[in-house]
C-alpha positions as CSV (number, residue, x, y, z in Angstrom):
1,X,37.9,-85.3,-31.9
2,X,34.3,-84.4,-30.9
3,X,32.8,-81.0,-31.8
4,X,33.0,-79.7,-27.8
5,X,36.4,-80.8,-28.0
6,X,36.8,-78.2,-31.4
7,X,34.6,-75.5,-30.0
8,X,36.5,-72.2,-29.6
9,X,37.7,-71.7,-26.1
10,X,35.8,-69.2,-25.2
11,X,32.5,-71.1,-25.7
12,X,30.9,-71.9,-22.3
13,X,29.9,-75.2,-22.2
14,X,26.8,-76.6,-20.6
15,X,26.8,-80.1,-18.3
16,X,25.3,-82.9,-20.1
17,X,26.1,-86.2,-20.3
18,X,28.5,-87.3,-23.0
19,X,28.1,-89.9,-25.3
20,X,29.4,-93.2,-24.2
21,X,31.3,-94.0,-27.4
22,X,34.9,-92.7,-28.9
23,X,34.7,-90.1,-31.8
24,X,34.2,-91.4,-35.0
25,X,37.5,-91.6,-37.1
26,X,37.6,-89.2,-39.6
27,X,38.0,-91.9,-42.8
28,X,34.5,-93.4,-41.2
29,X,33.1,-89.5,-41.6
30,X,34.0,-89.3,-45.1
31,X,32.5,-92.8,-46.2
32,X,29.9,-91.7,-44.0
33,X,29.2,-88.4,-46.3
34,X,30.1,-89.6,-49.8
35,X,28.6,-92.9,-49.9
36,X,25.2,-91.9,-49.6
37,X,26.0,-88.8,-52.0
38,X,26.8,-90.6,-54.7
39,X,24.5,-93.3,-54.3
40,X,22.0,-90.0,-54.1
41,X,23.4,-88.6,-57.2
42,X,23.4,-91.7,-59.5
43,X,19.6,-92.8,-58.8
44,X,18.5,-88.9,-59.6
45,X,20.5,-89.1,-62.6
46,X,19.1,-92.1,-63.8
47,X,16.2,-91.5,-65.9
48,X,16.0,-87.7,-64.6
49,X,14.3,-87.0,-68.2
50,X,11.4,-88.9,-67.9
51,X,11.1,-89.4,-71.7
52,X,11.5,-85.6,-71.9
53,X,8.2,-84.7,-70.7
54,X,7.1,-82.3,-67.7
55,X,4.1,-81.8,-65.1
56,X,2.0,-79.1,-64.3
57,X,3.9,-77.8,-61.3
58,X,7.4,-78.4,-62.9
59,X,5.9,-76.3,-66.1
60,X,4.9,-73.3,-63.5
61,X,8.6,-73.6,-61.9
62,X,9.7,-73.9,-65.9
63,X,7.8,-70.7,-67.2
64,X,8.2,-68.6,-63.7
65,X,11.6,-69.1,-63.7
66,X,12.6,-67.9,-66.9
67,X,11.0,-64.3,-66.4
68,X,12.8,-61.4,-65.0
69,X,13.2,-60.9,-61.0
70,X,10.6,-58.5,-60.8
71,X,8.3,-59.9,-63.2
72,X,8.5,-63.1,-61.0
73,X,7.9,-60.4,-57.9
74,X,4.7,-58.9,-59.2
75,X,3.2,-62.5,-60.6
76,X,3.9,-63.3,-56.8
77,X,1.8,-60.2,-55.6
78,X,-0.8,-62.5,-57.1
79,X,-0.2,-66.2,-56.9
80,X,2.1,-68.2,-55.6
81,X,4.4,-66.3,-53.2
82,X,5.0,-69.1,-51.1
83,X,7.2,-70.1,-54.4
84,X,8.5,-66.4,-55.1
85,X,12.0,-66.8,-53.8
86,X,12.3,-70.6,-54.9
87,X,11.4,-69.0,-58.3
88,X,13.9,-66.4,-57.7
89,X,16.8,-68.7,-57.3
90,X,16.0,-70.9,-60.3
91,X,15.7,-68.1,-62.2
92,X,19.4,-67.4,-61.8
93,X,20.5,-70.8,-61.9
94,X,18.9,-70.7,-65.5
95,X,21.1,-67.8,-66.2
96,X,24.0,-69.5,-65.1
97,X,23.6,-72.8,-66.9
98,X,20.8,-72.4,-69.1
99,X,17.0,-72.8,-69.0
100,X,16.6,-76.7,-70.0
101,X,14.6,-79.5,-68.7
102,X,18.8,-80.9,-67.0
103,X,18.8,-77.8,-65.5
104,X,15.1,-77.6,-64.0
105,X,15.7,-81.0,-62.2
106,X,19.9,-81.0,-61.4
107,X,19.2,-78.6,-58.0
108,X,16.4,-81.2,-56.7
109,X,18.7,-84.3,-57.2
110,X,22.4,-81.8,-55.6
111,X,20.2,-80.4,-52.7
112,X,18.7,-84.5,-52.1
113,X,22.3,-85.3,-52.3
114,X,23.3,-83.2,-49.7
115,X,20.3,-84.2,-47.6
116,X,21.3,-88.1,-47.7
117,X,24.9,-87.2,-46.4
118,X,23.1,-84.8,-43.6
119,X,21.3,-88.0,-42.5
120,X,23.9,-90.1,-42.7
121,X,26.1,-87.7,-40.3
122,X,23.2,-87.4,-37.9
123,X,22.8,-90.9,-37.3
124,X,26.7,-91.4,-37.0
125,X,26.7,-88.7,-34.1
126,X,23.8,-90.2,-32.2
127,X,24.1,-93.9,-33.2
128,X,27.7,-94.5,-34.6
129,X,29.5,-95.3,-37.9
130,X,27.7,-98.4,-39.2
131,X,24.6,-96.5,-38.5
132,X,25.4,-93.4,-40.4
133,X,26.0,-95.3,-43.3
134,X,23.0,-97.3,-43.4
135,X,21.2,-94.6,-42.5
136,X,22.2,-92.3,-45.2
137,X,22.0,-94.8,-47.5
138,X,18.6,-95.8,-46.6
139,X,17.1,-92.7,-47.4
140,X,17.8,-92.2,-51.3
141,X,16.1,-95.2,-51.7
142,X,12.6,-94.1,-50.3
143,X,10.5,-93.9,-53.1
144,X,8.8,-90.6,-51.9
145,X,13.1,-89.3,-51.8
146,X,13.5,-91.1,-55.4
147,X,10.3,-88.3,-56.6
148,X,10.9,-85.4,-55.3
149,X,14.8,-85.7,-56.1
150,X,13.8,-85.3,-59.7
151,X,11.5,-82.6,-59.4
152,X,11.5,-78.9,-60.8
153,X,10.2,-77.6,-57.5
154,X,11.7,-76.5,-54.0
155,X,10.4,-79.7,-51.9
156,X,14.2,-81.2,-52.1
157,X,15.7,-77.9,-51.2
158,X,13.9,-77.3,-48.0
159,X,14.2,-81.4,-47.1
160,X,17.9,-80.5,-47.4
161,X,17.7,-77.6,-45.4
162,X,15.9,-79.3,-42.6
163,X,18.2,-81.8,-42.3
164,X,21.1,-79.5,-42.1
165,X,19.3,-77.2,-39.9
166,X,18.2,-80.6,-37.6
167,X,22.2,-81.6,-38.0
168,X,23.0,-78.3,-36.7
169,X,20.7,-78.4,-33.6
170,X,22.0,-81.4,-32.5
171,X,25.0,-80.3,-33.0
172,X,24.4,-76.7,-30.6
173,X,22.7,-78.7,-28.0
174,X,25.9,-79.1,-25.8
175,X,26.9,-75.5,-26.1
176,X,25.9,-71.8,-25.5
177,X,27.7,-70.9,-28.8
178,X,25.7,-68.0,-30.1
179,X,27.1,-69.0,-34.1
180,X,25.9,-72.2,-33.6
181,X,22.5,-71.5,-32.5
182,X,22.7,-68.4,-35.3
183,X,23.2,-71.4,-38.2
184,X,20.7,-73.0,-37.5
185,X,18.4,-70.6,-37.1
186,X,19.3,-69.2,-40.3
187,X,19.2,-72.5,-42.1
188,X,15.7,-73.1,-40.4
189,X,14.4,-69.9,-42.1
190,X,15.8,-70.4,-45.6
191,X,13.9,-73.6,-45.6
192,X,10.8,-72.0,-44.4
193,X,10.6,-69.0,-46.8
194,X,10.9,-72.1,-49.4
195,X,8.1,-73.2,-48.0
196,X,6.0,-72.4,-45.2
197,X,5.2,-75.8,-43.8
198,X,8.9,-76.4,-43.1
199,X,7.8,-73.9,-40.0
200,X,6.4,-77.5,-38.3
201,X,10.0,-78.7,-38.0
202,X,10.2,-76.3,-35.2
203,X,7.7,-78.0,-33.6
204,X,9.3,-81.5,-34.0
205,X,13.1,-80.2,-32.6
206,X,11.1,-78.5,-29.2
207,X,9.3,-81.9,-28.4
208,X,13.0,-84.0,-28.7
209,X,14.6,-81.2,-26.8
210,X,11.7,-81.2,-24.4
211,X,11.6,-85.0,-24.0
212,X,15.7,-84.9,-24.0
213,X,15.3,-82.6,-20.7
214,X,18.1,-80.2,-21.8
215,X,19.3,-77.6,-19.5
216,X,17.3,-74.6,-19.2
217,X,19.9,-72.1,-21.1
218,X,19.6,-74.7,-24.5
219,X,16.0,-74.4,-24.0
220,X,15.9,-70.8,-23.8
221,X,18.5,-70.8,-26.9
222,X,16.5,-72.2,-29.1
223,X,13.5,-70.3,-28.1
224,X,15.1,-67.4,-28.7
225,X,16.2,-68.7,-32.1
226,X,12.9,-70.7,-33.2
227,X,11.3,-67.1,-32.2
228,X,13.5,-65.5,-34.7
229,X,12.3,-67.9,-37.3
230,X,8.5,-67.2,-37.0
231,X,9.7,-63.8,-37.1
232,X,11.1,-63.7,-40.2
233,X,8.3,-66.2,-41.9
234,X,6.0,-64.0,-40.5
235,X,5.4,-61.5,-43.0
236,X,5.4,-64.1,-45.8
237,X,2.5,-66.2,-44.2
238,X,0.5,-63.4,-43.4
239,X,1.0,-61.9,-47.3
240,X,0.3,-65.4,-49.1
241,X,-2.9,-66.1,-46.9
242,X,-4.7,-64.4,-48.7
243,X,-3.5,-66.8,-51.9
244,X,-5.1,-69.8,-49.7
245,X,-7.1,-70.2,-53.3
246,X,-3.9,-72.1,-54.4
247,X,-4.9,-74.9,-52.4
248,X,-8.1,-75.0,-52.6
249,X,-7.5,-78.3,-55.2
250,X,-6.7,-80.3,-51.8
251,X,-10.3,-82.2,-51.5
252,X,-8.2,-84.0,-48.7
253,X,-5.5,-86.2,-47.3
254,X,-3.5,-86.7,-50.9
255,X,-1.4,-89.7,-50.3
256,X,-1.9,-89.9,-47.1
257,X,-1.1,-93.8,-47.0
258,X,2.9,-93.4,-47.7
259,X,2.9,-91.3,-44.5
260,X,0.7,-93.9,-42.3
261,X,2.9,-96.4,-43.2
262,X,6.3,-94.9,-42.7
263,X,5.2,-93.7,-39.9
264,X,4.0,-97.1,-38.1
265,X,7.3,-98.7,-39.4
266,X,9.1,-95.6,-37.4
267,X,7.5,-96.1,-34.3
268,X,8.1,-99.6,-34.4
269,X,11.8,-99.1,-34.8
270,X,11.9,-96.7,-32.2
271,X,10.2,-99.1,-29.6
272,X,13.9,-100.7,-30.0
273,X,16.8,-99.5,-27.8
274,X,18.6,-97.6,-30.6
275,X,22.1,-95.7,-31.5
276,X,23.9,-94.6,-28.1
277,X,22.4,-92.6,-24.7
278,X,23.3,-88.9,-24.9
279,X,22.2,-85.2,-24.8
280,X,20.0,-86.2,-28.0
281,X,19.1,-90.2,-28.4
282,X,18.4,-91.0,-32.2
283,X,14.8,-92.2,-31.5
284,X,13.9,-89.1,-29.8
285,X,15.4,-86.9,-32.7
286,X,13.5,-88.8,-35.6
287,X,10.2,-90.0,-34.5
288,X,8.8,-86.0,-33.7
289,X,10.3,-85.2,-37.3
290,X,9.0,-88.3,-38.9
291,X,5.2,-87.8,-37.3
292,X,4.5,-84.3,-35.8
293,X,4.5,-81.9,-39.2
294,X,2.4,-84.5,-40.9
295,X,0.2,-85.1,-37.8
296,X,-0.1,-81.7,-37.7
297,X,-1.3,-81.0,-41.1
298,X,-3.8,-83.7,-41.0
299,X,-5.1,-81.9,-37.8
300,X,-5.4,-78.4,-39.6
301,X,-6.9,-80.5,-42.8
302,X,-10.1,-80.9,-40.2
303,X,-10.3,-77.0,-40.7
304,X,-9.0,-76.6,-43.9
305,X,-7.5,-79.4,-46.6
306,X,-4.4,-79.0,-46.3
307,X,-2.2,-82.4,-46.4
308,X,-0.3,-83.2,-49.0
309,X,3.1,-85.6,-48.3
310,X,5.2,-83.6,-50.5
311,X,4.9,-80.7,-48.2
312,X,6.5,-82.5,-45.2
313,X,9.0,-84.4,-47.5
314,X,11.2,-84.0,-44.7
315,X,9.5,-86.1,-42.1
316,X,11.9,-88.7,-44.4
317,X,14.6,-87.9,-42.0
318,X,13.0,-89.7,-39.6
319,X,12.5,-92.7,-40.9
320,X,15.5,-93.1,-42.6
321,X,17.8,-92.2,-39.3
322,X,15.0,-95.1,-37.4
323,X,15.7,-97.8,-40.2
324,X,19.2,-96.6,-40.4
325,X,20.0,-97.4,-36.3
326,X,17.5,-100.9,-36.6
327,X,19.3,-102.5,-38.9
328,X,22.5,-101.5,-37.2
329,X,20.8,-102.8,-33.6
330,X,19.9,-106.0,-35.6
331,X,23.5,-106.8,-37.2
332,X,25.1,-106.3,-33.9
333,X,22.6,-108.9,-32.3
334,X,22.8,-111.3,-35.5
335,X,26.0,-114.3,-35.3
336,X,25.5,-114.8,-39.1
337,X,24.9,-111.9,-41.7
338,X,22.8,-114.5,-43.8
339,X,19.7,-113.3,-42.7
340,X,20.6,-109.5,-43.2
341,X,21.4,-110.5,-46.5
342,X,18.2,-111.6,-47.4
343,X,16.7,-109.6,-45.9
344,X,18.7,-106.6,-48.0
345,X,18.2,-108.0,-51.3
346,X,14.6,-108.9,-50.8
347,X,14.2,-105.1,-50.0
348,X,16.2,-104.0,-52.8
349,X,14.3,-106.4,-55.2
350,X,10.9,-104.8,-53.8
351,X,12.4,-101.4,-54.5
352,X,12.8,-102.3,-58.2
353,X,9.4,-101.9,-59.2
354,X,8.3,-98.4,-57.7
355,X,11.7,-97.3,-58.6
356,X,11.2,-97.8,-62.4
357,X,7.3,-96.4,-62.5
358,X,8.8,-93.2,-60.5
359,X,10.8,-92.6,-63.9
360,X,8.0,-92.9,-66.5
361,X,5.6,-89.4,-67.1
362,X,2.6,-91.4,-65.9
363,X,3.6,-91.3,-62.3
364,X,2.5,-87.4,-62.3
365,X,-0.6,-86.5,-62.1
366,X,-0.8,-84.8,-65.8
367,X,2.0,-84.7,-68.7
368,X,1.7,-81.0,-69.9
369,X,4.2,-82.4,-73.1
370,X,1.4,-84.5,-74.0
371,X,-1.1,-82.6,-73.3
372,X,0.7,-79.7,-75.8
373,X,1.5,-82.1,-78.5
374,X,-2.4,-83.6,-78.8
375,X,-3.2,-79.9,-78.8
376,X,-1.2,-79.6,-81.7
377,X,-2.0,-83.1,-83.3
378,X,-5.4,-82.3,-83.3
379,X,-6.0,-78.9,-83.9
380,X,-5.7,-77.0,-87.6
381,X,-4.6,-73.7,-88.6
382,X,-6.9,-71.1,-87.7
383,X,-8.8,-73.0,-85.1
384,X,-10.0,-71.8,-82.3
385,X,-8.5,-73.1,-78.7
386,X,-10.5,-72.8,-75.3
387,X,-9.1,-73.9,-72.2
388,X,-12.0,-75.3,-69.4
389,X,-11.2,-73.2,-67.2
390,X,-8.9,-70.5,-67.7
391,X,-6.9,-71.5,-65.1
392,X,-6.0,-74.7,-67.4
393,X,-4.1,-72.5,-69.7
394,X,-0.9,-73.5,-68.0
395,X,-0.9,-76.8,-69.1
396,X,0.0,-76.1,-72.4
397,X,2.0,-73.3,-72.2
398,X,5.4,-75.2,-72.0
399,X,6.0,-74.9,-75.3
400,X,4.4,-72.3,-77.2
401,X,5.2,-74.0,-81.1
402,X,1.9,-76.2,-79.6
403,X,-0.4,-73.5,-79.9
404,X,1.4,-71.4,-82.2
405,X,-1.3,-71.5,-85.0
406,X,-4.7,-71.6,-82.8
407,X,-6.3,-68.6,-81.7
408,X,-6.7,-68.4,-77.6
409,X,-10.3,-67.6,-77.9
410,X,-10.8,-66.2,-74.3
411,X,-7.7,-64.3,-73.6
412,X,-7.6,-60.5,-73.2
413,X,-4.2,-60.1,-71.6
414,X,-1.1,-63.0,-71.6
415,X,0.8,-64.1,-68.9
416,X,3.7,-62.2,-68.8
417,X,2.0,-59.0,-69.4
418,X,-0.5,-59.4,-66.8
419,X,2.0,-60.7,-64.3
420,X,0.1,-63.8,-63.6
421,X,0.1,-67.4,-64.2
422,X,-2.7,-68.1,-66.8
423,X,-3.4,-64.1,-68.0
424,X,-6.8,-62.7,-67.9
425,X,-9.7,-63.7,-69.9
426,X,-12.2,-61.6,-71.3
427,X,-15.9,-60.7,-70.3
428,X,-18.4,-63.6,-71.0
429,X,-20.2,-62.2,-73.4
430,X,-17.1,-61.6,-75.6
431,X,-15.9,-64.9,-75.3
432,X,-19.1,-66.4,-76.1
433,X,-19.2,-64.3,-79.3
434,X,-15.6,-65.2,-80.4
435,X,-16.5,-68.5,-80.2
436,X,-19.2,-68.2,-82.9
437,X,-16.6,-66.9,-85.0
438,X,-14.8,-69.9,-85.4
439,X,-16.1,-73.3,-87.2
440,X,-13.7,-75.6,-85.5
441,X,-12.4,-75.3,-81.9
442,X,-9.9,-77.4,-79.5
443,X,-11.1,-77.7,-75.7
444,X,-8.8,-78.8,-73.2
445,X,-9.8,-79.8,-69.6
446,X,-8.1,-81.8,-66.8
447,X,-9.1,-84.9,-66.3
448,X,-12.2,-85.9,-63.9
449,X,-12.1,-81.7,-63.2
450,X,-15.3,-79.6,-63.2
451,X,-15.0,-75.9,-64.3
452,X,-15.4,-73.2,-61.9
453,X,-19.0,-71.3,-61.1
454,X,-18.1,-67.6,-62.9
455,X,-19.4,-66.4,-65.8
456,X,-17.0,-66.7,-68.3
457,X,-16.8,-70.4,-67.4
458,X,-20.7,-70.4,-67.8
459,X,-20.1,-69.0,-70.9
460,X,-18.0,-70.9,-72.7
461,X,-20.0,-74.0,-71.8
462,X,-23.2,-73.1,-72.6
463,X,-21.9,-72.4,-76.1
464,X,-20.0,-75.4,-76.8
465,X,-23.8,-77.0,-75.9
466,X,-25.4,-74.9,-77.8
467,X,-23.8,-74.6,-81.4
468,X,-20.9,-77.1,-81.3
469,X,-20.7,-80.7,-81.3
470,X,-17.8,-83.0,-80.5
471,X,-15.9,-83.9,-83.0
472,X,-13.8,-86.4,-81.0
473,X,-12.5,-86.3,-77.3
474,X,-8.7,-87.7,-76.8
475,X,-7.7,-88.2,-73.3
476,X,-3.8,-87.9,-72.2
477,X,-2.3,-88.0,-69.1
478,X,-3.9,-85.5,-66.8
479,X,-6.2,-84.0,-69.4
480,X,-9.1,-84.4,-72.1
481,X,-8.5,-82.3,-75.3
482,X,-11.9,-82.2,-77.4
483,X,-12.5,-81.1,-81.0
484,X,-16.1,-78.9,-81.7
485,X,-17.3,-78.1,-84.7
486,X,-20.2,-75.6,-85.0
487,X,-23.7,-76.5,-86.0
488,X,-24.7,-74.6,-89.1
489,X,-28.5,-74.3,-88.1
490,X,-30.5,-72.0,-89.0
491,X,-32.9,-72.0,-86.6
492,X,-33.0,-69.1,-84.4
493,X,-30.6,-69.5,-81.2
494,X,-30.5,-67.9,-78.0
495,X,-28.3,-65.4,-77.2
496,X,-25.0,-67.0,-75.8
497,X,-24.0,-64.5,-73.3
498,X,-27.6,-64.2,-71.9
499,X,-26.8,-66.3,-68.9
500,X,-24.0,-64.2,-68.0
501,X,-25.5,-61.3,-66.5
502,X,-23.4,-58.4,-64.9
503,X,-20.6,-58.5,-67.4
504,X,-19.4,-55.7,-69.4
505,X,-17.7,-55.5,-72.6
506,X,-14.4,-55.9,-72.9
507,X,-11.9,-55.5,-75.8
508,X,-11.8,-57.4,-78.4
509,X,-9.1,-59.6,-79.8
C-alpha cells in the first residue's frame, strides 16, 4: 500500500501524477532496508580501530566530549560551536557506554548505517525494488562513506540526517500533511545545528521541487518549512562567525578531485532515462544533492576557502541513488547478466585497494598516538616540551601518561580550566626565560606548518635559534618532534624576549 493510500483521512491531498508502478511488497522493503544496513555495519566494523591510533579532529571530539555539559558550553563560547551540540551528545553517549576509542567511532558507523538504508528506500520509491537495493548497497562502498563511517566526528550524523530528511520530503510532496512537512523540517535542522553546511541541502530539495513543477501549496509548504530551518540555524551561524579562524587552515579546494569525479559520473548517469516518472523522478532528486552544496562551497571558496568534501558528505546520496537506478536501467536492457558480472567484480576488486589504506592511521592527515608516543620516546624526565605553535598542543593531549614527566614550558592556564582547546600560554618574555631554564627541550610541530606571526611564537623561535641546537628531528605522521639542547656559551647573548615588544609579565609556572 502506498503512503497516500496510509495517510490519515483527513489529510487533503494534492493532484499529481502517480507513479506508474504497483507498491513495493513489503518483504522487498525490508531486504531493501537491512541489506544495505548490515552490509553498512560489517565494513565500519572491520578495522574500526585503526591499529588503535586517533587524528587530530577525532582527539578534539575525544577530549571535548569527556568534559562536563557546561564546560563543553563555555569552551564553545570560544572555538568550535559549530561542534557544541555534536560534543554534547557524545558526551552522553560516553556516559552511557563509556569513553573508549569503540565508543568514539560506533555512532559514525550506526548513523552511516541508517543512512545506506535511507538511500536504499529513496531509490525504491522513485526507481523500484532492484534499484533500492543496489542503490543502498552502492553507497557503503564509496570510499569517502567507508571514512567518514569510522570517524569520531558528526559528518556521518548529519549525512544520515539529510538523507532521512531528503526521504521525508519526498515522501510530503504528494500531501498537505502539516506532520509530514514538520519531520522534515525538524530532521533538516538537527542536521544543520551538526553542522552548518548541511543548510545547502535546502538549496538542492528547492531546485528538484522547482524543476519537478509541484503544485504551488508544496511549494509554499516547504518554504514555509525550509524558512523555519534558517530560522532556527540562524542564531548559531551568526554566533560561530566570528570563530571563522577555525578555518582559516583551508588554503583551498581540499580534495576537491573525489567530488569532480563523482560528480561527472552523476551527471552522466542521469543523462539516462532512470527509475519511474512521478511527482519526484530519481535523477532530479540526486543530481542537485550530489552537485549544488559542493558547487556552492567552491563558489564561496572564491571569497573565502572554504571547501572541504567532508563537509558535504552528503552529496553521496546522490551518487549512490544515480549508480543505484543505472545499473538497474542497464540489467533490464542486458539478455545475459555476464557482462554485469564483470562488470561487478571488476568494481569490487578496484574497491579492495582504497578500502584497505582507509583502515591504516596513515590515511589521516596526522596520528596524534604517534605523535604522543615519540614525545615520550624521546623526551627525559625533567625536560622541557614546547609545542610550535600553541595551538599544536592538542596533538598530544590524547593521552596525558605521554607528557606526564615534561614540563609544558609555555603554558599559563590548561585546557579545561581555561575552557578552551589548547589553554593559554604565557607572555613572551616569560616563555623565552623558561626556556633558558631548561638544558634539554622536546619541540613538536605539524608537519610542512609554519608558526603563527605573535609574539610568543616569535619568542619561542628565536630562542631555540639562539641557545639551542638540535639534537635530532623525528618525523611521524602529521608532525616533527625535535630534541634541543642548550649551548653552554659564554659569550654574552641577547636578550630573548627583546623582539617581543608590548608584552607584559605574566605568572610564572
Amino acid at each position: 500500500m502506498s503512503v497516500a493510500e496510509r495517510g490519515p483521512a483527513v489529510a487533503r491531498t494534492v493532484s499529481l501524477p502517480v507513479p506508474a508502478r504497483r507498491p513495493s511488497p513489503s518483504p522487498a522493503k525490508a531486504v531493501v532496508v537491512i541489506a544495505p544496513l548490515s552490509l553498512t555495519i560489517a565494513l565500519g566494523l572491520w578495522g574500526i580501530r585503526r591499529k588503535n591510533t586517533m587524528w587530530g579532529d577525532e582527539s578534539v571530539t575525544y577530549q571535548l566530549a569527556h568534559r562536563d555539559l557546561s564546560q563543553i558550553w563555555l569552551t564553545a563560547q570560544h572555538v568550535d560551536l559549530v561542534h557544541a551540540l555534536y560534543y554534547a551528545v557524545m558526551h552522553e553517549i560516553f556516559g552511557l557506554f563509556g569513553g573508549g576509542l569503540l565508543t568514539l567511532r560506533l555512532p559514525s558507523v550506526l548513523a552511516m548505517s541508517m543512512a545506506a538504508s535511507g538511500v536504499g528506500l529513496l531509490a525504491l520509491r522513485l526507481a523500484g525494488p532492484r534499484a533500492g537495493l543496489l542503490a543502498g548497497l552502492v553507497f557503503p562502498l564509496l570510499p569517502q562513506v567507508q571514512k567518514y563511517a569510522q570517524e569520531g566526528r558528526s559528518y556521518a550524523m548529519v549525512c544520515a540526517l539529510v538523507t532521512w530528511a531528503t526521504y521525508a520530503l519526498v515522501v510530503s510532496v504528494p500531501h498537505r500533511t502539516w506532520w509530514r512537512w514538520a519531520v522534515y523540517g525538524s530532521t533538516m535542522l538537527l542536521a544543520c545545528l551538526l553542522h552548518e553546511f548541511a543548510v545547502l541541502a535546502l538549496v538542492a530539495h528547492a531546485v528538484t521541487l522547482v524543476v519537478s513543477r509541484v503544485p504551488r501549496p508544496v511549494l509554499r509548504a516547504w518554504s514555509v518549512t525550509a524558512a523555519g530551518v534558517v530560522a532556527g540555524l540562524l542564531p548559531l551561524a551568526i554566533c560561530s562567525a566570528g570563530q571563522s579562524g577555525q578555518v582559516s587552515w583551508i588554503g583551498g579546494p581540499v580534495r576537491l578531485r573525489y567530488f569532480l569525479v563523482v560528480a561527472v559520473v552523476g551527471v552522466a548517469c542521469a543523462r539516462v532515462s532512470l527509475g519511474v516518472r512521478g511527482p519526484v523522478r530519481l535523477s532530479v532528486l540526486a543530481v542537485p544533492i550530489l552537485v549544488l552544496p559542493g558547487l556552492l562551497l567552491l563558489i564561496a571558496s572564491l571569497v573565502k576557502p572554504l571547501f572541504v568534501d567532508r563537509y558535504v558528505l552528503y552529496s553521496n546520496i546522490g551518487i549512490a541513488l544515480l549508480l543505484g537506478a543505472w545499473m538497474d536501467y542497464f540489467h533490464q536492457r542486458q539478455r545475459s547478466s555476464r557482462n554485469a558480472w564483470i562488470a561487478a567484480v571488476a568494481v569490487l576488486a578496484a574497491l579492495v585497494p582504497p578500502s584497505l589504506s582507509l583502515r591504516t592511521p596513515q590515511s589521516r592527515s596526522n596520528d596524534v598516538t604517534a605523535i604522543g608516543a615519540t614525545v615520550r620516546k624521546e623526551g627525559r624526565p625533567g625536560d622541557g616540551l614546547l609545542y610550535l605553535s600553541g595551538q599544536h598542543r592538542i596533538l598530544t593531549a590524547a593521552n596525558p601518561e605521554d607528557t606526564r614527566f615534561l614540563t609544558d614550558l609555555a603554558l599559563a592556564q590548561d585546557p579545561v580550566s581555561s575552557n578552551t582547546l589548547a589553554g593559554v600560554e604565557l607572555p613572551a618574555q616569560d616563555i623565552a626565560a623558561r626556556m633558558l631554564e631548561f638544558d634539554r627541550i622536546v619541540a613538536v610541530r605539524t608537519a610542512g606548518a609554519h608558526s603563527p606571526t605573535n609574539p610568543q611564537e616569535e619568542a619561542k623561535t628565536n630562542t631555540l635559534r639562539r641557545h639551542f641546537h638540535e639534537d635530532g628531528t623525528t618525523h611521524v605522521n602529521g608532525a616533527r618532534v625535535t630534541v634541543y639542547v642548550q649551548d653552554h656559551d659564554p659569550s654574552p647573548r641577547a636578550d630573548p624576549g627583546s623582539n617581543s615588544p608590548g608584552e607584559s609579565g605574566g605568572v610564572m609556572r
